[in-house]
N, C-alpha and C positions, 0 to 999 in steps of 0.2 A: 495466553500471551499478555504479557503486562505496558502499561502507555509508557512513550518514551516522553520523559518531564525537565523542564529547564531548559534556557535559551542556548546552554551550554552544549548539553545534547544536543540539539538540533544543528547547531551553529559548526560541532565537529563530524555530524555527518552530511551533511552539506560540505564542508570541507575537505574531508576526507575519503569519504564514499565513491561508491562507482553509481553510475545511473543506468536505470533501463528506462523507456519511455515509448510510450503510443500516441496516439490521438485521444486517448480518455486519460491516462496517470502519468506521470513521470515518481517512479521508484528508485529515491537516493536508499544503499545499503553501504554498512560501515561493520564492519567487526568488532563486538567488545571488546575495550580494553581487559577487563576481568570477566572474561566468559560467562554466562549464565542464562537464567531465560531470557528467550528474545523479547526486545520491546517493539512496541510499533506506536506509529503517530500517523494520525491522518487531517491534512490541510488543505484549506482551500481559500485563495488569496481574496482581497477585494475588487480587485480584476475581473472577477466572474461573477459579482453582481451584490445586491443586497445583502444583511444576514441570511433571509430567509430562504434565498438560493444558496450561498454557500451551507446553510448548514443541511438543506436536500441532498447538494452534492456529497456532503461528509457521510451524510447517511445511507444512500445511494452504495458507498464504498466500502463503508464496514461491511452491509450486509454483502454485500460481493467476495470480501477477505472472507467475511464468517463462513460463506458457503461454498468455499473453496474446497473445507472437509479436507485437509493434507494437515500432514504433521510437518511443523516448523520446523528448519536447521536451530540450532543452538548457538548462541551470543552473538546473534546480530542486532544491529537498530538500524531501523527503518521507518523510514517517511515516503509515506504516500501523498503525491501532492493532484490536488481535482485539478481537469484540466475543462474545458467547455464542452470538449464529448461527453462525458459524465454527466450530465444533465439531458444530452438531447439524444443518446444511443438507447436505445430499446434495451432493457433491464440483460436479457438471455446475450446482447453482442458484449455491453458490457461485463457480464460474467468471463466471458471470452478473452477479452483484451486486459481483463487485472490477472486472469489464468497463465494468461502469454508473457505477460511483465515479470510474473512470478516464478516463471518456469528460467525462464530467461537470464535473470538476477540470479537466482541457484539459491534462492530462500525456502525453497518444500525439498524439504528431506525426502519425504517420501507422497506419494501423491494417493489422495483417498481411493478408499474402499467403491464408493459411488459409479455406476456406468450408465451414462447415458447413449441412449440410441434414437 
């Protein structure tokens, strides 16, 4: 999945998009105009505290996307935005709740291989 880059981007899926949201993300999704691989961007305001918290919390969320282990729909952009759960949910609820956002938005094509029991 490739980063979604420029204010422009951001600015028309913010604008455009539909939202999914929980207590740890809110997940703006916007369909490419020109179809192709999806991008992603993940943010976290100064609302939620220092650098060194917000860039926890950005880290916190990649790895969460990363191990999601689904295959992406195709030409969408998406912003993930940290919200103050994301720092204070135990790593396995957060996996849960970006799972839920994701499912939810209609962003995984198809949902990984992985079972947990």
């Amino acid at each position: 999945m490739a980063k979604l880059r420029g204010p422009g981007a951001f600015q028309r899926v913010f604008d455009q998009g539909q939202t999914v949201g929980n207590r740890a993300v809110a997940l703006f999704v916007c369909p490419q105009e020109a179809p192709g691989e999806s991008r992603l961007a993940i943010v976290a305001g100064k609302r939620l505290g220092k650098a060194t918290v917000r860039n926890r919390a950005r880290r916190r969320l990649r790895e969460a996307i990363r191990a999601q282990g689904a295959t992406w729909a195709v030409g969408q952009d998406m912003v993930v935005v940290a919200r103050r759960a994301t720092l204070t949910e135990p790593y396995r609820v957060l996996l849960e709740l970006v799972a839920d956002a994701c499912r939810r938005s209609g962003v995984i094509a198809v949902q990984g291989g992985r079972d947990e029991a």
